[in-house]
C-alpha positions in Angstrom: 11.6 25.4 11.9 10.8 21.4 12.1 8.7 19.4 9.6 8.1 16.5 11.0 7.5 13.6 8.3 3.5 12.9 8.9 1.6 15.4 11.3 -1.5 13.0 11.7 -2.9 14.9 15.2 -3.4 18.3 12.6 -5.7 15.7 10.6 -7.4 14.6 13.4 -8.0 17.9 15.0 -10.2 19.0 11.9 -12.5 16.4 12.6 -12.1 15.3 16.5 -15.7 15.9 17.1 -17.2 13.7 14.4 -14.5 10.9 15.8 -15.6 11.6 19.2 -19.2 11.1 18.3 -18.7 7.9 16.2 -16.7 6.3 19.0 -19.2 7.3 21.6 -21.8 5.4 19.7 -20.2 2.6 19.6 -19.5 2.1 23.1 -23.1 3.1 23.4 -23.8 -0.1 21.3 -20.9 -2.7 22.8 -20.5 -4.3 19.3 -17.1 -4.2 19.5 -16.7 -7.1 17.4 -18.4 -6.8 13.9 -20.6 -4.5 14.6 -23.1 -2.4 12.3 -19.9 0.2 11.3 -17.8 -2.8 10.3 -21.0 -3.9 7.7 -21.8 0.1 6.5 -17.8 0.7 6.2 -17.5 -2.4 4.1 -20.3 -1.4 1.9 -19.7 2.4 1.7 -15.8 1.3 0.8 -17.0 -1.0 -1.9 -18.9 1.5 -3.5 -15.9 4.1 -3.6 -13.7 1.4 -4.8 -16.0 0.6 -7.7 -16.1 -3.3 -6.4 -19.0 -5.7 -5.5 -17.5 -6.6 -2.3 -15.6 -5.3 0.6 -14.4 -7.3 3.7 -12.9 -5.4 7.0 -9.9 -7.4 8.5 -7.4 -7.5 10.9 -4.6 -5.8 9.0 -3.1 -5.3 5.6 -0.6 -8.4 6.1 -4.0 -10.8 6.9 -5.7 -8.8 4.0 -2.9 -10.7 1.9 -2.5 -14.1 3.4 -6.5 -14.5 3.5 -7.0 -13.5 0.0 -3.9 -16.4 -0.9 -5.7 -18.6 1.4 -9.0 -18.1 -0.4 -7.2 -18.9 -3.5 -6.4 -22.3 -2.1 -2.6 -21.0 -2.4 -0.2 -23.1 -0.2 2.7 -25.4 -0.2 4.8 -26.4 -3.4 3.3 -23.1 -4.7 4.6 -19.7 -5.8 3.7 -16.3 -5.9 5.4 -13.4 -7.9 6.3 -10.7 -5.9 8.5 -7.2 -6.7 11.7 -7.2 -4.9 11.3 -4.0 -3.8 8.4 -3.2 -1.8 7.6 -3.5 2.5 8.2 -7.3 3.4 4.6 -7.7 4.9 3.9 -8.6 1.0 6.0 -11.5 0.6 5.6 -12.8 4.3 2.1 -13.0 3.4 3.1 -15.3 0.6 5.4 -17.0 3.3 2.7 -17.7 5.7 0.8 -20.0 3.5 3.7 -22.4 2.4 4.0 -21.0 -0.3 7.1 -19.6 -2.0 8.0 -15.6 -3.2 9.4 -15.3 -6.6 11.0 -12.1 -6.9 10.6 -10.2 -9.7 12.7 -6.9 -10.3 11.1 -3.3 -10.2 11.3 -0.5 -13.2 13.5 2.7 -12.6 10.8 4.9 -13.1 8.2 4.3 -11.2 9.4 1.4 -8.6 6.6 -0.9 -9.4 7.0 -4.6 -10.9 8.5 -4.9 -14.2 6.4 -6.2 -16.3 8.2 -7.3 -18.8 10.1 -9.5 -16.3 7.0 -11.0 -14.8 6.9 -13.9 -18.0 10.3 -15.0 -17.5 10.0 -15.9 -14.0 6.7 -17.9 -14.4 6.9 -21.6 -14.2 4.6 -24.5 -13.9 4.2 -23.8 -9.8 3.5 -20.2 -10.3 -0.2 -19.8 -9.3 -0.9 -15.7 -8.7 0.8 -12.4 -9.2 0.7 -9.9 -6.5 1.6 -6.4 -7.8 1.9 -3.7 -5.4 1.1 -0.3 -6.0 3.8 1.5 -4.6 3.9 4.8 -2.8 0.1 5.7 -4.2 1.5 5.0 -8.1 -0.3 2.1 -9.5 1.2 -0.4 -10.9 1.1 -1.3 -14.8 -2.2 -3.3 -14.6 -3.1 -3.4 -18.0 0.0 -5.6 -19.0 -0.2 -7.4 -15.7 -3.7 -8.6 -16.3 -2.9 -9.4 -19.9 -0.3 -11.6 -18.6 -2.4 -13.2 -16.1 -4.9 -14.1 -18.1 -1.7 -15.9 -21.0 -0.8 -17.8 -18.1 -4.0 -18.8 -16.1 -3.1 -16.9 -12.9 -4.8 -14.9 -10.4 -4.2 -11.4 -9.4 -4.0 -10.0 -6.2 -3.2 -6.0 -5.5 -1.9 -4.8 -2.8 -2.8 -1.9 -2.7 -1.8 -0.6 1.0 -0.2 2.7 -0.2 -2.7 3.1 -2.5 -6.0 4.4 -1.2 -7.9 6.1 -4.2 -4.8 6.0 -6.6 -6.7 5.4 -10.2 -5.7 4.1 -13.6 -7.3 4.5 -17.4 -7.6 1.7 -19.4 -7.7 1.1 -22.9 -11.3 1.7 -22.7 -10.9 4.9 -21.4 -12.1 4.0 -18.6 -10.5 5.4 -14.9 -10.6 2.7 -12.2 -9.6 2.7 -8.9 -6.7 0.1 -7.4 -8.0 -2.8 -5.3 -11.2 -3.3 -8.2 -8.5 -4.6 -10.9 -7.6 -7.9 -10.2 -9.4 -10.9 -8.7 -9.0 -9.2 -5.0 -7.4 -6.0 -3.4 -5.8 -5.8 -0.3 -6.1 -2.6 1.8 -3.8 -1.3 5.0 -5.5 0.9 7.5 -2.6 0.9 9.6 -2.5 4.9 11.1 0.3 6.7 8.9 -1.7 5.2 5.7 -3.6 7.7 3.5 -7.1 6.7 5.1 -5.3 5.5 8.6 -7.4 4.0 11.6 -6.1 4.4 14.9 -4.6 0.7 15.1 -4.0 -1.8 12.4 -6.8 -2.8 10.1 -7.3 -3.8 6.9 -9.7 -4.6 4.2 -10.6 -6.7 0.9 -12.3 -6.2 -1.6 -13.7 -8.6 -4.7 -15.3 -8.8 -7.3 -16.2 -12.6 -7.4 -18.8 -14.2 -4.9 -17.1 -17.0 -4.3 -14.0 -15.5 -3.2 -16.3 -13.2 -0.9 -18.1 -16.3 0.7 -15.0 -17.5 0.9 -13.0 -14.5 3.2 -16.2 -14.3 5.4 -15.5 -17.9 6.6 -11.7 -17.7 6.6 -11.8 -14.0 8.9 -14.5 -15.4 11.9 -13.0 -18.7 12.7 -15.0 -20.6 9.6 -18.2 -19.9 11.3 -21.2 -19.8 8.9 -22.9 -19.0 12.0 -21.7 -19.5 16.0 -20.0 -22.0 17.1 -21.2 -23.8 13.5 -17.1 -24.2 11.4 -17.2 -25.2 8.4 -13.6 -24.6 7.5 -10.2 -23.9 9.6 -10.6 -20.4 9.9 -8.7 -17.2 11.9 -9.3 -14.7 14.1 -8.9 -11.1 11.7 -11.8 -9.3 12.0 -11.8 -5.1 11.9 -12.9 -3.8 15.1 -15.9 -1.5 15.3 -14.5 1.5 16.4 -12.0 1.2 13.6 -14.6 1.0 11.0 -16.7 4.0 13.1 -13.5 6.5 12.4 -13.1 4.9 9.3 -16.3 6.1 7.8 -15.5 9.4 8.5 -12.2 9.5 6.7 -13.5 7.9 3.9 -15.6 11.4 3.3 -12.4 13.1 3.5 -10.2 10.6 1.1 -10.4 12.6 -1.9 -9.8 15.6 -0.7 -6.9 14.6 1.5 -5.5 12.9 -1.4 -5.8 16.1 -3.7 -3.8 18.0 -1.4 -1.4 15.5 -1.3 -0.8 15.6 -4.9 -1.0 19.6 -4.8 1.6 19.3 -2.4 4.0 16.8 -4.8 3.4 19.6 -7.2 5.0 22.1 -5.1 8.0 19.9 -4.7 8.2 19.2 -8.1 8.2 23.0 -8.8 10.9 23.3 -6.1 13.2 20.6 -6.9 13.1 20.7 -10.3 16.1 22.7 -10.6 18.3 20.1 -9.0 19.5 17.9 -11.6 21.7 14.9 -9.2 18.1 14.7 -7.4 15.5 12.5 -8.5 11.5 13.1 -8.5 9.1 10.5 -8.4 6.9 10.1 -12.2 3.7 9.5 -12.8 3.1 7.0 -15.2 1.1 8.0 -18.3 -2.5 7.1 -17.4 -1.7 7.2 -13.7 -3.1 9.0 -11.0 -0.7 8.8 -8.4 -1.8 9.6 -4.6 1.5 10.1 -2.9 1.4 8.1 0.2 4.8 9.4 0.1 7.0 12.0 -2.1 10.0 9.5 -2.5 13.2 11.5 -4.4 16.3 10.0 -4.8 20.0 11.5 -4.1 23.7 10.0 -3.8 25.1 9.6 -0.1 21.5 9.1 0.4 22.2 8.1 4.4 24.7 11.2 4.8 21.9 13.4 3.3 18.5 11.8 5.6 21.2 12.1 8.4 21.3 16.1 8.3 18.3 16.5 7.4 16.9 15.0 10.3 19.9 17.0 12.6 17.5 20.0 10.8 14.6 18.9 12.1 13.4 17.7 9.0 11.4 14.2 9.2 12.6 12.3 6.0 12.2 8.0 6.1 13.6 5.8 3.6 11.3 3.0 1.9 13.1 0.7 2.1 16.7 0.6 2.4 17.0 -3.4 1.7 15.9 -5.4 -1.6 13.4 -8.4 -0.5 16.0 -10.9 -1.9 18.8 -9.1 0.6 16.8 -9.9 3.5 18.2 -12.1 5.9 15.0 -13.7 6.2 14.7 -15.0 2.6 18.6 -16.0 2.3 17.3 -19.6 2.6 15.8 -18.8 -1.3 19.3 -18.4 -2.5 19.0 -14.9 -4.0 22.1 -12.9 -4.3 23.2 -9.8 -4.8 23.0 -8.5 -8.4 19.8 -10.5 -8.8 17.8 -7.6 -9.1 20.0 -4.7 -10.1 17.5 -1.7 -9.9 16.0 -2.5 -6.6 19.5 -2.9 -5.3 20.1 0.3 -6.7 16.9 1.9 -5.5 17.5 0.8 -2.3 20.6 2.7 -1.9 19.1 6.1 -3.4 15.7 6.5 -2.1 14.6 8.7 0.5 10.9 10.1 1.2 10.2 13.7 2.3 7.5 14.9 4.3 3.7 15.1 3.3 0.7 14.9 4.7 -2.8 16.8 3.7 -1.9 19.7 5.6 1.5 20.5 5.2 2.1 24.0 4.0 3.5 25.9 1.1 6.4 27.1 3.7 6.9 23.9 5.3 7.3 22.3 1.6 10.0 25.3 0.7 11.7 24.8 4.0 12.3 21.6 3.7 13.2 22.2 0.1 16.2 24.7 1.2 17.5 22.7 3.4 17.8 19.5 1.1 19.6 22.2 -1.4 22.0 23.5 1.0 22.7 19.4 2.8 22.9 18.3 -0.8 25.2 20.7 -2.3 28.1 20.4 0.9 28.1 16.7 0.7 27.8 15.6 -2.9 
């Protein structure tokens, strides 16, 4: 048998016709470029979200760097970022002039540490940009507390993250990307809610932020040919938003089996104690963008598996501070100590909506029997 690590054709079989259909229409239309999709998928997102406003943009890395530019965020300022996450998050720091501050992750869930965020706050520091990693949010609460102490702005990324929900004191569950001043959405195809291209999205709950990212995404137009501001070209296609409507029906129930799925693993893999399982934070509702364990020899073991046809990808095998790109920041090794070490021990298995109970055990039984001749 072969699990691959994403089977995103089974998800698009079940609803090929209504994709079909949308895309037809649009090319019925020609509006390509901002057309009536991009305005219903920007409302219909907002509402699930729980936020006043959503904006459809190029990508998940321009969702970032337009909501810093918004923010006025630029040179001789800096942003803290966890060390461990993709590097599209702190290049979107980069791209404004601005610097990444690296902040180090907690062992149990593998977002930002927030009780390391205050210590590496200084009089440049103008935003925080948590991420929520894997589909687990990060610890918003203390985040925004901290925020708020300092006089900083917020910005999620919230690219893996699609749904994933949090309770706060309140008692109140809310949904990533509606927490801090703006969210940043990836619709990049392996995502939970994927498009078939990049795209992204942002969403807001202040207007002037909103009027804001409308210039800053068309060029600074307030209308054609009219600029009011230096502005760029990230604008979600049409035919994006079309398909993305339709997934956005099927979010919740893709993410449910998603989690039903990380249950069965858990079940599985429970009896393993050398192997690590992801956590859900208390007051978490985690969507498992991926099902991230970690195990010693961790290349050795993704090595076999895959010889087993087994699809297994490691996020991310470098530390932000590690990468050659940022040795000009004069980080070190030893900075960050637990994404160092994460980085050497994670490995995600497969998942997807549709995987099944005996592609979950298969995969299960071979990790066992890899795991217990090379340890």
């Amino acid at each position: 048998m072969k699990v691959p690590f994403i089977d995103i054709g089974l998800q698009h079989k079940k609803i090929e016709k209504e994709l079909v259909n949308a895309i037809k229409k649009v090319i019925k239309r020609g509006d390509f470029i901002l057309g009536e999709d991009v305005s219903f998928f920007e409302n219909e997102f907002a509402r699930f979200c729980g936020s006043k406003y959503a904006l459809g943009v190029g990508s998940g890395t321009e969702a970032l760097f337009l909501a810093l530019k918004s923010l006025e965020i630029g040179p001789c300022d800096e942003v803290i970022v966890p060390a461990f996450t993709y590097i599209a998050t702190a290049f979107a720091v980069t791209y404004t002039g601005a610097k990444p501050v690296f902040v180090d992750i907690d062992e149990g869930t593998y977002n930002i540490d927030v009780k390391k965020i205050e210590q590496a706050i200084t009089k440049k520091t103008r935003a925080i940009l948590p991420v929520h990693l894997y589909g687990q949010p990060a610890n918003m609460p203390e985040i925004l507390k901290i925020a708020k102490k300092y006089n900083l702005k917020v910005i999620e990324d919230a690219a893996q993250a699609h749904g994933a929900e949090i309770k706060f004191n309140d008692g109140i569950w809310k949904k990533t990307g509606c927490l801090g001043d703006i969210g940043c959405f990836s619709f990049y195809p392996t995502k939970n809610m994927g498009g078939f291209g990049d795209g992204g999205l942002i969403t807001t709950n202040n207007e002037s932020i909103y009027k804001k990212l409308y210039l800053l995404r068309d060029f600074g137009q307030v209308k054609k040919y009219h600029h009011s501001i230096v502005g760029y070209n990230s604008r979600l296609d049409t035919i994006q938003a079309a398909c993305l409507r339709i997934k956005l029906k099927k979010l919740q129930t893709w993410n449910r089996m998603r989690v039903n799925a990380a249950k069965i693993y858990d079940k599985l893999l429970n009896s393993i104690p050398d192997i690590r399982l992801p956590v859900t934070a208390l007051g978490s509702r985690h969507i498992y963008h991926v099902y991230a364990v970690r195990v010693k020899n961790r290349d050795e073991v993704c090595r076999q598996m895959k010889n087993k046809g087994i699809g297994s990808i490691i996020y991310y095998p470098i530390a932000l501070h590690l990468q050659e790109a940022y040795k000009d920041l004069g980080y070190k090794s030893g900075d960050f100590p637990v994404a160092e070490k994460i980085s050497l021990e994670i490995m995600s298995l497969p998942i997807y909506p549709y995987i099944t109970e005996k592609q979950i055990e298969y995969t299960v039984n071979t990790l066992k029997s890899v795991y217990k001749n090379i340890r």
